[in-house]
N, C-alpha and C positions, 0 to 999 in steps of 0.2 A: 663212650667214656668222656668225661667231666674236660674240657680244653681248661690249660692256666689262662688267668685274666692278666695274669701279670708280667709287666712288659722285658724281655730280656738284660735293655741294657739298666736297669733297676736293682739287677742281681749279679754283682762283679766278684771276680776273686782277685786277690794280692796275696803275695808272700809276706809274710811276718816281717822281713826284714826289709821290705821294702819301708820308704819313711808312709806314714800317716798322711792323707791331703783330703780338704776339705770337701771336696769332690766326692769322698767314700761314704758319705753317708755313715748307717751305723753300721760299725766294724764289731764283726762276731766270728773270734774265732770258733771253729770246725774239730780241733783236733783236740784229741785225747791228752796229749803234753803239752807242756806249756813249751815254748821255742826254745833251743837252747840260746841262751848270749842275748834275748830279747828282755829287756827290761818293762816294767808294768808301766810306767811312763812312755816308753819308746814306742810299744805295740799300740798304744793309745783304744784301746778296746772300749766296746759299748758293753759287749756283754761276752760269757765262756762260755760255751752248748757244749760242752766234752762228751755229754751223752751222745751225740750225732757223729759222732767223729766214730772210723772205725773200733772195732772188738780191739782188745788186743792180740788175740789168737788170729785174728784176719789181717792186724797191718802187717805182725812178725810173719806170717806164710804170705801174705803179700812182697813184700819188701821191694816197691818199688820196682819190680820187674814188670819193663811192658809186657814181656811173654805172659804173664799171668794178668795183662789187664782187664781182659773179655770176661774171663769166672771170677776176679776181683769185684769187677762192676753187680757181676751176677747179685755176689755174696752179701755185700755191701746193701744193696737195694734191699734185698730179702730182710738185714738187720734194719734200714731204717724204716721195715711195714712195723716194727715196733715202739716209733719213734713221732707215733701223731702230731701227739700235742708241741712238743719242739718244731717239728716240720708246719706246723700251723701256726705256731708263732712266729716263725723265720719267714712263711708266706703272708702274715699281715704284716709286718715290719716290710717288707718289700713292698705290700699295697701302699702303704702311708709313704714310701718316696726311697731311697737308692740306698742297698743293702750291702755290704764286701763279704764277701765269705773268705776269711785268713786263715792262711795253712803255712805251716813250715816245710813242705818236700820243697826238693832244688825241683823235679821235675814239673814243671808246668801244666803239661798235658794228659799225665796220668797222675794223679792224687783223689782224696775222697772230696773236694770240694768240686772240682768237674762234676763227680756223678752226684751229689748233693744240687747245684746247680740245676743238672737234667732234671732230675726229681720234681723241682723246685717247680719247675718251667712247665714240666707236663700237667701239673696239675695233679688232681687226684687216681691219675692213673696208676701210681708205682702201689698203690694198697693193692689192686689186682692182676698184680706178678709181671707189671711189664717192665 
């Protein structure tokens, strides 16, 4: 299976809410909605991939319960083997120099931009169910 060439810390996440710094490279958010209370100034975005961002039948049976993180993660991977071209966009923008993937959960740890992230990192491995 194909290893990422692409170096970890090239590929960051931040909360929506946190401010913008120049250090983030291009800021793309990940998720399906837009933040609440976030202004289109404020988020300072490069670009929306709302396609990459969960179903919405996946975030609402999700709902941020780590208990459901493990077949969250499952679920989630399985929707982005639909999601090439996005995910090959977001891996040449990461080759060309330092990418933030922005999400609005409070939870850090468990949101779709972690397992977006993994994806990201592995390489062409998530196309054959890993």
């Amino acid at each position: 299976m194909p290893k990422s060439s692409l170096v970890p810390s090239r590929v960051r996440l931040k909360r929506a809410y946190l401010p913008a710094e120049p250090d983030d490279g291009a800021r793309i958010l990940v998720d399906r909605l837009w933040p609440r209370g976030v202004s289109k100034e404020k988020a300072a975005l490069d670009e929306w991939m709302k396609d990459v961002g969960p179903s919405t039948e996946l975030r609402k049976w999700f709902g941020h319960d780590p208990e459901r993180w493990d077949e969250f993660r499952r679920r989630y991977r399985g929707e982005l083997r639909h999601h090439a071209e996005e995910l090959g966009r977001l891996r040449a923008l990461a080759g060309e120099g330092t990418v933030t993937l922005v999400y609005a959960a409070r939870d850090e740890e468990h949101n779709e931009a972690v397992v977006l992230r993994e994806v990201l990192l592995e390489g062409d491995r998530h196309s054959s169910g890993a």
